[in-house]
SEBAVO-769449 format. One line per field, with one value per residue (C-alpha): y, z, x; residue number from 1. Coordinates in pm, 1 decimal, m for minus. Layout:
N
y = [Y; ...]
z = [Z; ...]
x = [X; ...]
resi = [NUM; ...]
This chain:
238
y = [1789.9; 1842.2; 1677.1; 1763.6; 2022.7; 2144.0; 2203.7; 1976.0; 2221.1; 2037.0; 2013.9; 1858.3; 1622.0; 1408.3; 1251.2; 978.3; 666.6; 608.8; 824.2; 782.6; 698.0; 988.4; 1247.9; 1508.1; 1438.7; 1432.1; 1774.4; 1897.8; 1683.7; 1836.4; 2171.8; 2137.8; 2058.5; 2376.2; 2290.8; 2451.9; 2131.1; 2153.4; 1863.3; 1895.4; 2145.5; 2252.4; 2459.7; 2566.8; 2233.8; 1995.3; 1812.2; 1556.5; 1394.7; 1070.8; 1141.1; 1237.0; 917.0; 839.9; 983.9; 1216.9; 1497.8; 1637.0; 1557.6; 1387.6; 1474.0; 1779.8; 1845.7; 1883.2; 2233.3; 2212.8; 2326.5; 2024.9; 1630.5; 1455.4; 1423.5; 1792.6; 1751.0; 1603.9; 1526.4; 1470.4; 1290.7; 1103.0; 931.8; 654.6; 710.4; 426.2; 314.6; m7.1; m130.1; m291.1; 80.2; 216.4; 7.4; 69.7; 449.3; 514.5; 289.6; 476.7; 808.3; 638.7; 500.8; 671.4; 563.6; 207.1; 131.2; 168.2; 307.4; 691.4; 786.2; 690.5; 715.8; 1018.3; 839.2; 544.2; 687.0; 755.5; 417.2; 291.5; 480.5; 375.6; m21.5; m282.8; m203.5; m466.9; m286.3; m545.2; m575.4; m503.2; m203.7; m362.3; m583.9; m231.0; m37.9; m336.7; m388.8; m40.6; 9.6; m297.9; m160.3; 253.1; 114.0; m123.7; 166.3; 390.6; 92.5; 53.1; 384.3; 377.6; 572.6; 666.9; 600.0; 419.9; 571.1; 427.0; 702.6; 590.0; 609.8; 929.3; 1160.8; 985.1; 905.8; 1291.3; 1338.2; 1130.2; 1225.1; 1629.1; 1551.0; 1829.8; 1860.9; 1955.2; 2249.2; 2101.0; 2363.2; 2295.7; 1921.7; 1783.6; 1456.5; 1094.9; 1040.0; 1371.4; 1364.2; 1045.5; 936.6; 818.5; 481.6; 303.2; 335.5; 8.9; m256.6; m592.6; m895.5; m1067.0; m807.1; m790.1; m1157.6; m1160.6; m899.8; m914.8; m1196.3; m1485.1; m1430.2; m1008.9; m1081.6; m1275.7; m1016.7; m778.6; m942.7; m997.5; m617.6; m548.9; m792.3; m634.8; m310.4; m447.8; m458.7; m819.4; m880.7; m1169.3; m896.1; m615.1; m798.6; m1023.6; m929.1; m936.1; m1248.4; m1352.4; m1218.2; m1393.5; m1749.2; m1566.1; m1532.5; m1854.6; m2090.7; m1900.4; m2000.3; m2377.1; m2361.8; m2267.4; m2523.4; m2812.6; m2663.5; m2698.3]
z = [2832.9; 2945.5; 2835.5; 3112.8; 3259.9; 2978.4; 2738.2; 2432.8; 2173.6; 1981.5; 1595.0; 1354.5; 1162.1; 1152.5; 862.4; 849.2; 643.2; 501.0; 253.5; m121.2; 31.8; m15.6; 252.7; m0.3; m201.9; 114.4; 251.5; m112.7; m98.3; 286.7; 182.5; m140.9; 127.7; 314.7; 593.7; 634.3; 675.9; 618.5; 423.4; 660.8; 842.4; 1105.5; 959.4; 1143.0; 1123.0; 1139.8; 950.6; 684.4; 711.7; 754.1; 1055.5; 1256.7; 1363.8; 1692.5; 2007.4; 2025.4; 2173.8; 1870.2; 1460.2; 1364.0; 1004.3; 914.8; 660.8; 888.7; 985.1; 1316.5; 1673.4; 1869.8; 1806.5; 1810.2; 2173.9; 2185.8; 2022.8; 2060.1; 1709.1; 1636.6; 1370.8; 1275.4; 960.6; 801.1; 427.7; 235.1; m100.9; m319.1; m114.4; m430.6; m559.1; m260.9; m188.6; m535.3; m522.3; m227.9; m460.4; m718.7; m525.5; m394.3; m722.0; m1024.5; m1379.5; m1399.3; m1042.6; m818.0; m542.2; m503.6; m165.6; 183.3; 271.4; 500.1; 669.6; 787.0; 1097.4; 1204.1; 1167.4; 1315.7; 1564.9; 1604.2; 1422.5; 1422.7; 1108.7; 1046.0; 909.1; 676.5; 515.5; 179.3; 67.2; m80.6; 251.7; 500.9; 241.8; 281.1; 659.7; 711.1; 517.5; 669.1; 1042.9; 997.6; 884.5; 1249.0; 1424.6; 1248.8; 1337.7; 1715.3; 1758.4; 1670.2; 1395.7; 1346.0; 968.7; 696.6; 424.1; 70.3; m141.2; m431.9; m239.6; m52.2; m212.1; m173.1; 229.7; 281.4; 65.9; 303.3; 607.6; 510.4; 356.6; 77.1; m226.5; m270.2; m455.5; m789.8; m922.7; m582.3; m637.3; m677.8; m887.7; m706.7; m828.1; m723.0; m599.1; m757.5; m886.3; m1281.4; m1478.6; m1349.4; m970.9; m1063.6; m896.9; m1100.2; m846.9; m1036.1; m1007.3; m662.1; m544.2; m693.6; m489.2; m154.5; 132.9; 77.6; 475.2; 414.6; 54.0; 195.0; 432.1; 220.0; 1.2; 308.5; 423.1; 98.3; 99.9; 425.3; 282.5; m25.5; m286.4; m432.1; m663.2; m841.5; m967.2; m1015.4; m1148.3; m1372.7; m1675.7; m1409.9; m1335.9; m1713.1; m1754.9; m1471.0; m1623.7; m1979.1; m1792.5; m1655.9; m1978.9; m2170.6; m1899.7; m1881.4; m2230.2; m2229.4; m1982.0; m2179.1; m2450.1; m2288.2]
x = [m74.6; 273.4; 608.4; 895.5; 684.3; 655.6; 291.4; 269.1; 117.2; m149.6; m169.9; m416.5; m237.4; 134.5; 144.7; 462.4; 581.7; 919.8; 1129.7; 938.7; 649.7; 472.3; 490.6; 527.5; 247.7; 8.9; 133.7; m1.3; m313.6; m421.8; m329.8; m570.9; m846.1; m733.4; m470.0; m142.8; 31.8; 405.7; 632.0; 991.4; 854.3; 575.9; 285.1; m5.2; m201.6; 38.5; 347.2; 406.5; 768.8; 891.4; 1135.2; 886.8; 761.5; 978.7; 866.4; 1221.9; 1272.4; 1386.5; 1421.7; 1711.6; 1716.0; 1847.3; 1627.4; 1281.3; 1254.6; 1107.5; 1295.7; 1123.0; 1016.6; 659.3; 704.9; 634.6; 326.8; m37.8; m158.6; m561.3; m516.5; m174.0; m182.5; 27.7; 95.7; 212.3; 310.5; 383.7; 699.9; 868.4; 825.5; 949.7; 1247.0; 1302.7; 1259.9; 1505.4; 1770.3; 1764.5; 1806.4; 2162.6; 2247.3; 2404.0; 2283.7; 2479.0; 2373.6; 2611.2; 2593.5; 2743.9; 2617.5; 2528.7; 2187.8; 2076.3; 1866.1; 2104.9; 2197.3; 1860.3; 1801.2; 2078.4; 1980.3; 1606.1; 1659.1; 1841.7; 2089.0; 2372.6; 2670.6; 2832.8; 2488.4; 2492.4; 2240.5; 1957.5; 1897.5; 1959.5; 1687.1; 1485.6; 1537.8; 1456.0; 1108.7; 1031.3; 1142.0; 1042.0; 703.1; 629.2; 817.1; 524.0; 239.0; 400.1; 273.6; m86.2; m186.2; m550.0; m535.8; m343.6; m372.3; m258.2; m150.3; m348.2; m634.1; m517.0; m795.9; m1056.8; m1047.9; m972.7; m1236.6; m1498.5; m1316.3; m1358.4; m1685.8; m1575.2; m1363.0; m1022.8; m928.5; m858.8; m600.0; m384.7; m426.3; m90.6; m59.7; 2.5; 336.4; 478.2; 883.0; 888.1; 1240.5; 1204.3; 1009.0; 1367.2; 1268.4; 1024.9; 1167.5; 1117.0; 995.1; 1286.2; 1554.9; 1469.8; 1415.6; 1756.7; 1964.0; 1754.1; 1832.6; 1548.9; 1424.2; 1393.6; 1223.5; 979.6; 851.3; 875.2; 621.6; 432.4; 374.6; 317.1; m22.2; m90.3; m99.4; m311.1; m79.2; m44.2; 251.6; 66.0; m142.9; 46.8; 394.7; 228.5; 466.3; 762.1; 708.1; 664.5; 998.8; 1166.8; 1034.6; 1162.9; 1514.2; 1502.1; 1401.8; 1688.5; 1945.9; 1847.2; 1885.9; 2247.7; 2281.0; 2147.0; 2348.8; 2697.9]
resi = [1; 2; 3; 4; 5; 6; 7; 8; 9; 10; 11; 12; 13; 14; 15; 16; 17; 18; 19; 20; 21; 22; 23; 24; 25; 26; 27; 28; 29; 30; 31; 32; 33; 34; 35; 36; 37; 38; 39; 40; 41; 42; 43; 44; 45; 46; 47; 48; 49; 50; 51; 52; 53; 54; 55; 56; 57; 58; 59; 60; 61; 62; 63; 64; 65; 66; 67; 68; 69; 70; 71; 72; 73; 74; 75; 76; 77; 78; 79; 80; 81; 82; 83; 84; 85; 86; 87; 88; 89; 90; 91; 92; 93; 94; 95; 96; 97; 98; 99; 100; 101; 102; 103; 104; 105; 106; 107; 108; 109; 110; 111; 112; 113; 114; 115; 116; 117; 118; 119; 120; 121; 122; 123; 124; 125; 126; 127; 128; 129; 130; 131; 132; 133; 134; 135; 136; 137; 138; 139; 140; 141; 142; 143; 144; 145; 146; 147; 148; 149; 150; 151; 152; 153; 154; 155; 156; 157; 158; 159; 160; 161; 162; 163; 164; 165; 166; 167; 168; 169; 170; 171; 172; 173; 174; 175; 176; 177; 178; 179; 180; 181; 182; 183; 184; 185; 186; 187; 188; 189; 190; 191; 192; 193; 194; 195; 196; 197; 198; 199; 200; 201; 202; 203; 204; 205; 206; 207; 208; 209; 210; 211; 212; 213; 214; 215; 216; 217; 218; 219; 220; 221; 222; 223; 224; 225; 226; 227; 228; 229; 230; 231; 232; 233; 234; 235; 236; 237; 238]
């Protein structure tokens, strides 16, 4: 297949998502199962990196290590990694933010975004993190992956798909180039930051991708109504 005249060199696998969704961890998981699958950078089956999922001529992000973009490529397998999105949403927050909160840095990835999404640049920086999970992930999905993978569940798909084991000593764990416990986004916290219109479809993709919040934020929630009987009783008591 040629791109420009050019010969699209074929791989095994792309694996994308969005930052702190865990394209690290499944560059460690495939090469436990034997692949030389590179996180940033192109190995001799394939790549795992989050920038990588617009047809470009080349990578954006500094940080992937690779001379050309997906368009130079014909991947057999691509695969969609994602994660809890309150987790993620809270993840790449924390990476920004110093330990009271506020935030220190721009995000690298903003103006590959802007780029790629429609960004709104007097936005405050909860709703741009959330508009861009929410827009990296349907730029991933326009594409057609042949998989979604949740990374909780990473293991055991490869597991079926390879019909084999992965080396246990090389197994990374799940939560690998995860940011600390404080990356945990409360439902509360973040119902309370986010714009109403982005937090509801936020908690939508997450259901699509099988995470339910009633479920999972059970004590969040708890705490929210905590939050919310102790302020109606300073009210009655002014």
């Amino acid at each position: 297949m040629s791109v420009n005249g050019s010969q699209r060199e074929r791989k095994q696998f792309a694996v994308i998502g969005t930052p702190r969704s865990g394209t690290m961890y499944m560059a460690k998981l495939l090469q436990a199962f034997g692949y030389d699958v590179g996180h940033e950078g192109m190995g001799e089956d394939g790549i795992s990196a989050w920038s990588f999922a617009p047809f470009a001529d080349k990578v954006l992000s500094p940080r992937v290590h690779s001379p050309f973009g997906r368009k130079h490529y014909v991947f057999d397998c691509v695969i969609h990694v994602v994660r809890d999105p309150f987790q993620v949403v809270g993840s790449i927050f924390h990476v920004l933010s110093n330990k009271r909160g506020a935030v220190q840095k721009i995000p690298r990835w903003l103006p590959i975004a802007e780029r790629y999404l429609l960004m709104f640049p007097d936005e405050d920086i909860w709703d741009k993190v959330v508009r861009f999970y929410i827009g990296w992930n349907k730029l991933v999905e326009a594409a057609g992956p042949d998989v979604r993978v949740r990374v909780e569940e990473a293991v055991d798909v490869l597991r079926k798909k390879f019909g084999r084991e992965p080396d246990q000593e090389a197994l990374p764990p799940c939560d690998c180039n995860t940011t600390s416990k404080s990356r945990v986004v409360a439902i509360a916290k973040l119902r309370s930051v986010v714009a109403p219109r982005l937090f509801e479809r936020l908690v939508r993709i997450a259901a699509d991708y099988g995470y339910d919040r009633k479920e999972m934020n059970k004590r969040d929630i708890l705490e929210e109504t905590k939050c919310r009987d102790v302020s109606t009783k300073i009210m009655l008591l002014m």
